[in-house]
C-alpha positions, -999 to +999 in steps of 0.1 A: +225+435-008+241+454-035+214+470-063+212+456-095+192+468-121+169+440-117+159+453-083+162+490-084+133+511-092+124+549-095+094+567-077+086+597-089+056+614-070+038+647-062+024+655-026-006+675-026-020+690+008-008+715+036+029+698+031+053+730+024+066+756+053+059+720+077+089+703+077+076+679+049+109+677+028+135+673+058+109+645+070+114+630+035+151+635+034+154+616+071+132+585+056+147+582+024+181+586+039+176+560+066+160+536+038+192+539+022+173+554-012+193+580-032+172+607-056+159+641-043+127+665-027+119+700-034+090+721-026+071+732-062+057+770-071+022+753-074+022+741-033+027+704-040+061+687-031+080+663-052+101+633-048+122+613-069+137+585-052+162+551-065+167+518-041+144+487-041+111+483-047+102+472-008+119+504+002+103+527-022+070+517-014+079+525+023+085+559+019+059+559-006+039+547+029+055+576+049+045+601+023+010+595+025+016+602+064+045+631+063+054+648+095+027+656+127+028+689+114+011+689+075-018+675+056-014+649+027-045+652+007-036+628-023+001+611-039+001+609-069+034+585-080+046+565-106+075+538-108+098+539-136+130+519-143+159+532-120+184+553-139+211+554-115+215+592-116+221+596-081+249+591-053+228+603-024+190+618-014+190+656-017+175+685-014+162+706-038+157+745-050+121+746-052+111+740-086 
């Protein structure tokens, strides 16, 4: 289904927990890349890691789901997220310089 700006949403969210030098942003790239989401993750200076991430509301709040999980290999403590209106800045999900 094509987005509209009816159904596309932006989650913007901090990950707190053992979640850099784990894997925890390639994890996020795979899920938000198979969900079909466009937006970005970086690692922050202050240890958390932060997502901003476009598509539909269902699939938003999956990988919200998965990033209260991450990979085998960290510790979520807490997500703290928002949804805003979608801004359609994006093409693709990306990686980001840590930030």
């Amino acid at each position: 289904m094509p987005m509209t700006e009816q159904n596309t949403q932006r989650l913007h969210a901090h990950v707190e927990g053992h979640v850099q030098g784990v894997g925890f942003r390639y994890f996020v790239l795979r899920e938000a890349q198979a969900l079909a989401l466009t937006g970005w993750v970086r690692n922050r200076f202050d240890g958390r890691v932060e997502v901003v991430a476009e598509g539909g509301l269902t699939d938003l709040n999956r990988l919200l789901a998965e990033l209260r999980k991450g990979p085998l290999s960290s510790e979520v403590w807490a997500v703290d997220y928002k949804f805003e209106t979608a801004r359609g800045d994006f093409d693709r999900f990306n990686l980001l310089m840590t930030g």
